[in-house]
C-alpha positions, 0 to 999 in steps of 0.5 A: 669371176668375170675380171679373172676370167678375162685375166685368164684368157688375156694371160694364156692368149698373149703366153700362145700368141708370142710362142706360136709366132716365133714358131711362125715367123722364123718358117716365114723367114726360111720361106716354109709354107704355112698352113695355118696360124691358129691361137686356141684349141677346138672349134674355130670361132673365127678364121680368115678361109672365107675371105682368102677364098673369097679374094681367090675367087676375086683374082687377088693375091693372098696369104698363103696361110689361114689366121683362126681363133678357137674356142679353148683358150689353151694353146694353140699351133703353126700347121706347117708343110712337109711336118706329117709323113704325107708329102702335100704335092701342091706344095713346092719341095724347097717349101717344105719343112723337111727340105730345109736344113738342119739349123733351120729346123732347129731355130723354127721349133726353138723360138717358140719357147724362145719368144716366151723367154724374150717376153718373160724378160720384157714384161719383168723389166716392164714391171720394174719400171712401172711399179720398181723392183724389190730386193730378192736376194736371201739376206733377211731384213727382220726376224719377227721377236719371238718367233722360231727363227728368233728363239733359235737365234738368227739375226737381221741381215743374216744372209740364207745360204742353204735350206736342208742342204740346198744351196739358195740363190733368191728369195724364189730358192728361199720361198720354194724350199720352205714350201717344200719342207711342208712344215717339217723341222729345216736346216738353214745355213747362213752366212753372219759377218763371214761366219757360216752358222747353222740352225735347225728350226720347227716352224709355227704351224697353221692351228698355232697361228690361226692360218693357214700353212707354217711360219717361221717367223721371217720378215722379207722386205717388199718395197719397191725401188725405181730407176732403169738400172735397178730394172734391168738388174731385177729382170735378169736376176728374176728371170733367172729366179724363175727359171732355176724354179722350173729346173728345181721342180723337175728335179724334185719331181724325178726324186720324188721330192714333189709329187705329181698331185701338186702340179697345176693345170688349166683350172690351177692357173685359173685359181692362181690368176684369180688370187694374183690380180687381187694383189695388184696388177704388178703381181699380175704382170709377175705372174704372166712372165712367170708362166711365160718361162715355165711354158718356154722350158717345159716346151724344150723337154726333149718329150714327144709331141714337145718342140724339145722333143722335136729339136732332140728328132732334129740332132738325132738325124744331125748325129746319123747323118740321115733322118728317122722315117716321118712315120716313125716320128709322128707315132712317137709324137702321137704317144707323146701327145696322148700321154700329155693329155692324160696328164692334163685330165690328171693334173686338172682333177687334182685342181678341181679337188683342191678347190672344194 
């Protein structure tokens, strides 16, 4: 438990700390006045005020921000200046965050959820070159004799170009849509020797194979294969994967294809973690560049309190040529956050309920 926890925590702070900082590095760049760089939620465990104030005292030159670490290892956030819709007077106009163009903003709130794509890709690439890199395309390399798949007479190197009607790009498409047929009868369409052939299959079920969720008897091959080449074609290819999984999600979840009850939260992330390094820290290293990119699309919905929602703030005062009051703005991200934590409490229990 120990082990997963720290797992945990390294994961989520590293996923924070790479997002936070391209939200702070560009408000450097631009030369907005930043308040504060924090990792973490909560009461500050640790925080450089007391040395800043101390240097003050002193006559030495400071940072003008306040680097703290929290006690909740989910999340954390860049406080800059000319954000909230009270102008901070001691602070220079031309420092402020709404005095600064347009673009500007936009590239501050994008990378935050930039970085997490930059280190999605890095840590893919870096898996691959450690450890190698599998095949992840949706051509099947053995049918298991005597399973449905078998019986309804799919072949090895049958390619899987489509699960009930869904186009299928990987084996992550593959993986997600059986998942989502829960079990039910599933149409594949593949492609044999240009041929295309359909197969409409029941899968064996938990009771049948005495474990737990549904086979239908499908032999994906997980060898490893090194070269630099092959890493950067499986860290694009992956990295794409995954993010046509988040895309995939959100729709079903608008269709009603997924259902809120299967989202995770925290306590998800945890059990997922704790299962994942189980297998090897390969799989660690996947999973972390996995909830990088989730956490790098989910922060570009255009929602409130959301930097999508923030940057869709910004291209509205592009489209009317001025800005909406910050007043106005900051109630609407205030619903936004209060909304999203209600979520949270949600999805948390649903976790919780899953454990037991």
């Amino acid at each position: 438990m120990i082990l997963s926890i720290i797992y945990f925590v390294l994961i989520l702070g590293l996923i924070v700390l790479v997002h936070e900082f391209g939200h702070f590095i560009f408000s450097k760049m631009f030369k907005i006045h930043v308040y504060e760089f924090s990792i973490g939620m909560g009461p500050v465990i640790w925080s450089t005020k007391k040395i800043r104030e101390k240097k003050i005292k002193e006559g030495k030159k400071v940072s003008e921000t306040i680097y703290c670490l929290r006690l909740i290892p989910i999340g954390g956030f860049v406080s800059l200046a000319g954000e909230g819709s009270e102008e901070d007077k001691s602070i220079k106009k031309e420092n402020l965050m709404q005095s600064k163009p347009v673009w500007q903003r936009f590239l501050v709130m994008f990378f935050g959820a930039g970085n997490n794509f930059i280190l999605g890709l890095v840590v893919l690439l870096i898996a691959g070159l450690i450890y190698g890199s599998p095949d992840i395309s949706t051509k099947i390399p053995k049918v298991i004799e005597n399973s449905p798949v078998y019986t309804m007479g799919m072949k090895d190197g049958d390619k899987i170009i489509s699960i009930n009607g869904k186009s299928t790009k990987t084996l992550d498409d593959v993986q997600l849509y059986l998942t989502l047929a829960n079990g039910k009868e599933t149409e594949f369409k593949v492609l044999r020797n240009n041929q295309e052939l359909k197969f409409k299959i029941v899968p064996l079920s938990g009771k049948e194979m005495e474990e737990k969720g549904y086979s239908f008897g499908i032999q994906f091959n997980n060898k490893l294969e090194k070269g630099f080449t092959r890493s950067v074609d499986f860290a694009l290819k992956k990295w794409y994967s995954i993010a046509r999984q988040v895309f995939i999600t959100i729709k079903e979840l608008i269709t009603g294809g997924v259902s809120l009850k299967e989202l995770s939260g925290p306590v998800g992330i945890y059990s997922a973690v704790d299962t994942t390094r189980h297998s090897g820290f390969y799989s660690v290293l996947i999973l972390t560049a996995m909830l990088s990119i989730n956490v790098g699309i989910l922060n570009l919905i255009p929602f409130p309190a959301f930097d999508g929602g923030r940057i869709l703030f910004i291209i509205i005062e592009k489209l009317r040529g001025k800005p909406i009051k910050a007043e106005t703005e900051n109630m609407i991200h205030n619903i936004g956050f209060f909304l999203l934590i209600a979520l949270l409490i949600y999805v948390t229990f649903n976790d919780i309920l899953r454990l037991f």
